[in-house]
Phi, psi and omega in degrees: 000336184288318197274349192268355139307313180293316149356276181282009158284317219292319178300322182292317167295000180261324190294340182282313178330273186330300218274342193260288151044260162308280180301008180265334193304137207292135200256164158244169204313326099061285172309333177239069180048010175311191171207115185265166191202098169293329208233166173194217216215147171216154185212139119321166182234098172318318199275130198296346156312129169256358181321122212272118167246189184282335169224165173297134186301165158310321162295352183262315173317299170265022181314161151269314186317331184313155193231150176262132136262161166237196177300329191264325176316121185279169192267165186300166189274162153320104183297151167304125146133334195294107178237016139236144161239158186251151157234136204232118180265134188289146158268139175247208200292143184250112183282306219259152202289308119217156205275153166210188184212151185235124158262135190281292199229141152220113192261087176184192202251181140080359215305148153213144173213143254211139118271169174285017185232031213165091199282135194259308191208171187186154192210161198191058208283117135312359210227177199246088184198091201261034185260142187228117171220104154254157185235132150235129188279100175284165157269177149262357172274039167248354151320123172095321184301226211208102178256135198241137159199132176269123223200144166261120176273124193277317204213130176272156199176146198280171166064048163289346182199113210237113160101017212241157203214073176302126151189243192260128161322336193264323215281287181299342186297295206277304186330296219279342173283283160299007175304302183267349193286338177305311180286321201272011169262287152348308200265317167326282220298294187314326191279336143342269226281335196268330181275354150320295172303334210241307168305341186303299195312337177306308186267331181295181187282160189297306176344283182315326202318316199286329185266006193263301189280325174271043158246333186275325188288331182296330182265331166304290162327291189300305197311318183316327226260322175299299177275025184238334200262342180296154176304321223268345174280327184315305191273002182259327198224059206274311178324276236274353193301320195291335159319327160255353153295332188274293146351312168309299201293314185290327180288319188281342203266324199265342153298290204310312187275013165249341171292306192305295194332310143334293212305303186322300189310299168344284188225062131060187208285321173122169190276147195066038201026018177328330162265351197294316192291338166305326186283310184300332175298283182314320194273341168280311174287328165302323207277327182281312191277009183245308167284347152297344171293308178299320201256351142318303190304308195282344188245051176352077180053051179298316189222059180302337205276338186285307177291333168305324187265328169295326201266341198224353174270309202283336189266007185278341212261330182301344171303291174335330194259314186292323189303289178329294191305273174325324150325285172335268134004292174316307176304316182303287182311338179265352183282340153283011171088030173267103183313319149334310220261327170272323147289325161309296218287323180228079041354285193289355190274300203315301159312307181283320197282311196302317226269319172321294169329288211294337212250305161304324186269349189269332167288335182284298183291024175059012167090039183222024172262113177294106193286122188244324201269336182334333196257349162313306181314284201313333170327298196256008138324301173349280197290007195254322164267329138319334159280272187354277187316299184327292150344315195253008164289295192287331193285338162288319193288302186303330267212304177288344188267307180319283150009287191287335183269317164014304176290288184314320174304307185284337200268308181313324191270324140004280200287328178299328173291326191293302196332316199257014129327293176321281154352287169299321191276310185333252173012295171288335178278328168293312186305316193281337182273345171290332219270292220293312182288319162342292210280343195269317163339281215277287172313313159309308132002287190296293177308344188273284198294017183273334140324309157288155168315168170294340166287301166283006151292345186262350170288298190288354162282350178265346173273001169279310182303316173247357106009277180260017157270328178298305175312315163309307211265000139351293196267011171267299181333307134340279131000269192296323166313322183200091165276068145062091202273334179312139152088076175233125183208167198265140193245143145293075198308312171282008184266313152341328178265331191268346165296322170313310188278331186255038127246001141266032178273320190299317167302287191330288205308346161309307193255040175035056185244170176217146188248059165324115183267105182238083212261117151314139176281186206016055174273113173241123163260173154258145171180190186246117191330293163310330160292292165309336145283320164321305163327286232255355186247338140301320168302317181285328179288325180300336198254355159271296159325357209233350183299150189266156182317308167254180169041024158329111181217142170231129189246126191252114160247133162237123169219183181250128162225108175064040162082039154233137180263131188226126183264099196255121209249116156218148184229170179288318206299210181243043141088169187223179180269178165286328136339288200292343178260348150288347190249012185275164192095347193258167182270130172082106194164057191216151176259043157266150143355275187272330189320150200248305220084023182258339185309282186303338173291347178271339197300311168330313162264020169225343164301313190291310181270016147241054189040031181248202160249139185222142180228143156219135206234129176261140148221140201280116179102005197205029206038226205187130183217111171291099209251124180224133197248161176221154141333144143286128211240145162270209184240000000 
């Protein structure tokens, strides 16, 4: 139930993806009422001018030569000499207050276009970039006429004029805006998001830098490569296109070896380090394909047909092989159960089937298939990966928080131990120059009252008496200083206990208590006999003493849990607070009267030097249940 909230974001978020998607995918003219026109006419140009005139020349108005073509058809072959060519689309009647005609694609350079009285537009490109999206503005006395549009084509190819629509002007306006502006939103946001990311990096921690900076060059890439490739900056901005083609070629050269690179930090090289050398492999060919740029840009495109094929054949097919491989490597890593790794893989599936189709249809098609979802993939790559890094962010941060307290834990016990170092040789060394002057008192002592009056017998038996509190707490002081490593044998836990019990049931029955056994059989420790008594007959006396006036009980359960003997000490009485109950174990520390607080510290150091553990959970008013676990011993 905890998951199903995150659960329905995740859904709710696929589903805005999908619907902003579907409804960004480009429509055709259809919707604002329009008039489409599948089929036109095509003519090579014989004439050797490229001279832009104010109308279409007389050979072209009156050719016979014209070819009917659509969107699938290829054009007649290329006559000798002709390097323009035309299209001449019928008008039909114009309704609208004002008409205009929108073409989607027009694929060639040079574009210029005509009624037959008129020049409408004219382009005039340097640069090698033949994707065209025009709105031209009509009269109505050009109903019935003709649109000529002229355009030099580098490579014949099927789809020379794609999309074309006669309507309202305001109507084809907003199409024609919103066809591209979504990528020029989409990729600004990435190139946003990435230069963020990239101030950011100034303050984080180094750990973190590498995989943090090739996610900022990956998200940098992508924004570049959505906004150098839409139509729409092109027709807006036409002076500035070689800039961004060029931006374009570089934004693709600086994605691959910062995608492998990502992969690596991520998940290592992959089997047989197969991405790491593919990424050194990659980083070398982007670093080869920026200087075929340079050397394009400088011999002003001499020898384009070379750079073309290294930059955009060869490297397409290695996209293809790197997409493929990293899939591949995702998948392995997610059939082991890697959450990263099940996110990535589908980012990256998402990313790859898409980016692989688009790719396969854009080569099948002799290059004249227009790539739309590519930048959808990268979307939710993106977005796959920004979880990914994010994951291994909380996983670190939790991971340095696990670390510390680890460290404190381990420093506390540290300093408890030096404590109770200390503690022990103090203890045995006192205990034994203490001992000594005792037992000759205490004899002197003796020899005193077989002497005295009757009177002064009752003073020295009570200093016999305190004596011999000294003397206890003396051998706890001992006890603890060396709890007895000696005699270490497999103990019978229940015989053990029943020895335990007939020697405190009269002490209960004194403070009107009862000591309930509920013991499993065969519980075997290893420890020293005297000891495991010792322990566990300090522990029963604190819980008799801690007993309510009526209706005592202290309940002892022994069982086996997970390759452990777990011994459970619990009584009614009335129980301590939590301050009193973080402070059990320390010396001189107890809420008896006369109590030193050495009894439970010894309980502590014999528990302990028989590997086992002791816990205890209190509540005030509601007794005190003691949990102490041991290795299990066979018999």
């Amino acid at each position: 139930m905890r998951t199903l909230p995150k659960k329905l974001a995740i859904l709710i978020g696929i589903l805005a993806v999908v619907f902003l998607c579907v409804e960004a995918y480009p429509r055709s003219g259809s919707e604002a009422e329009t008039v489409e026109v599948g089929e036109w006419q095509f003519l090579w140009d014989s004439g050797h001018s490229k001279a832009v005139t104010d109308t279409p020349p007389e050979q072209v108005l009156h050719a016979s030569n014209w070819t009917l073509m659509n969107e699938h058809t290829m054009p007649p072959a290329r006559p000798q000499g002709a390097a323009l060519a035309w299209v001449r689309i019928d008008i039909p009647q114009l309704g609208w207050p004002i008409p205009a005609v929108l073409v989607e694609k027009a694929s060639g350079r040079d574009v210029v276009a005509y009624t037959e009285y008129r020049k409408l537009f004219e382009s005039d490109r340097k640069y090698r970039y033949t994707m065209n999206e025009l709105l031209l503005p009509l009269r109505a006395e050009d109903a019935g006429g003709s649109l000529y549009i002229r355009m030099q084509i580098a490579e014949e190819g099927a789809g020379i004029v794609q999309h074309i629509a006669f309507g309202s002007f305001y109507e084809l306006l907003t199409v024609y805006l919103t066809r591209d502006m979504l990528d020029i939103m989409l990729g600004g946001s990435f190139v946003l998001i990435g230069l963020v990311m990239l101030v950011c990096a100034i303050f984080l921690n180094r750990n973190y830098l590498k995989p943090w900076m090739s996610l900022v060059f990956v998200i940098l890439s992508i924004g570049l490569l959505v906004v150098s490739y839409s139509p729409f900056l092109f027709t807006l901005y036409p002076a500035y296109g070689g800039i961004l083609q060029r931006l374009f070629d570089i934004a693709l050269f600086a994605l691959l070896p910062s995608f492998l690179y990502f992969f690596q930090t991520i998940f290592g090289k992959g089997p047989k380090n197969i991405v790491f050398y593919l990424g050194r492999f990659q980083l070398a060919y982007s670093a080869f394909c920026l200087l075929l740029l340079l050397l394009n840009v400088l011999t002003e495109e001499r020898y384009f047909s070379l750079y073309y094929l290294l930059t955009t054949t060869v490297l397409g097919v290695l996209m293809l092989v790197e997409l493929l491989t990293m899939l591949g490597c995702s998948v392995l890593y997610s059939l082991q159960r890697n959450k990263d790794a099940l996110i990535f893989n589908g980012g990256l599936a998402i990313f790859a089937g898409i980016g692989i189709l688009e790719l396969v249809l854009y080569y099948a098609s002799k290059e004249q298939y227009d790539l739309y979802w590519w930048k959808w993939g990268m979307v939710a790559f993106v977005i796959s990966l920004i979880v990914v890094l994010g994951r291994r962010f909380v996983e670190t941060h939790n991971q340095v928080l696990e670390y510390s307290k680890e460290l404190e834990m381990f420093n506390n016990e540290l300093q408890h131990a030096e404590k109770m170092e200390i503690i022990s040789e103090l203890a045995a060394s006192v205990a034994h120059e203490v001992r000594n002057p005792l037992q000759v008192t205490r004899g002197f002592l003796q020899l005193l009252g077989e002497r005295s009056a009757v009177s002064e017998k009752a003073y020295i038996g009570m200093a016999l008496e305190e004596l011999d509190r000294a003397s206890g707490i003396i051998t706890d002081f001992l006890t603890f200083a060396k709890p007895g490593a000696e005699n270490i044998k497999t103990l019978s836990v229940s015989e053990e206990f029943r020895h335990i019990e007939g020697v405190m049931t009269p002490l209960a029955s004194i403070h009107h208590g009862r000591i309930l056994l509920d013991l499993e059989p065969d519980l075997y420790v290893r420890g020293n006999s005297s000891k495991f008594k010792q322990a566990f007959i300090n522990m029963i006396k604190n819980s008799i003493e801690a007993l309510p006036a009526e209706e005592g009980v202290i309940n002892v359960r022994a069982s086996q849990e997970n390759g452990s003997v777990v011994i459970r000490i619990r009584d009614n009485g009335m129980g301590i607070g939590p301050k009193e109950l973080k402070r059990l174990g320390e010396p001189y520390f107890s809420n008896k009267t006369k109590g030193t607080g050495l009894g439970l510290m010894v309980t502590f150091r014999i528990v302990e030097s028989m590997q086992g553990t002791l816990e205890f959970d209190s509540e005030k008013g509601a007794g005190t249940e003691a949990t102490v676990r041991f290795p299990e011993a066979s018999e």
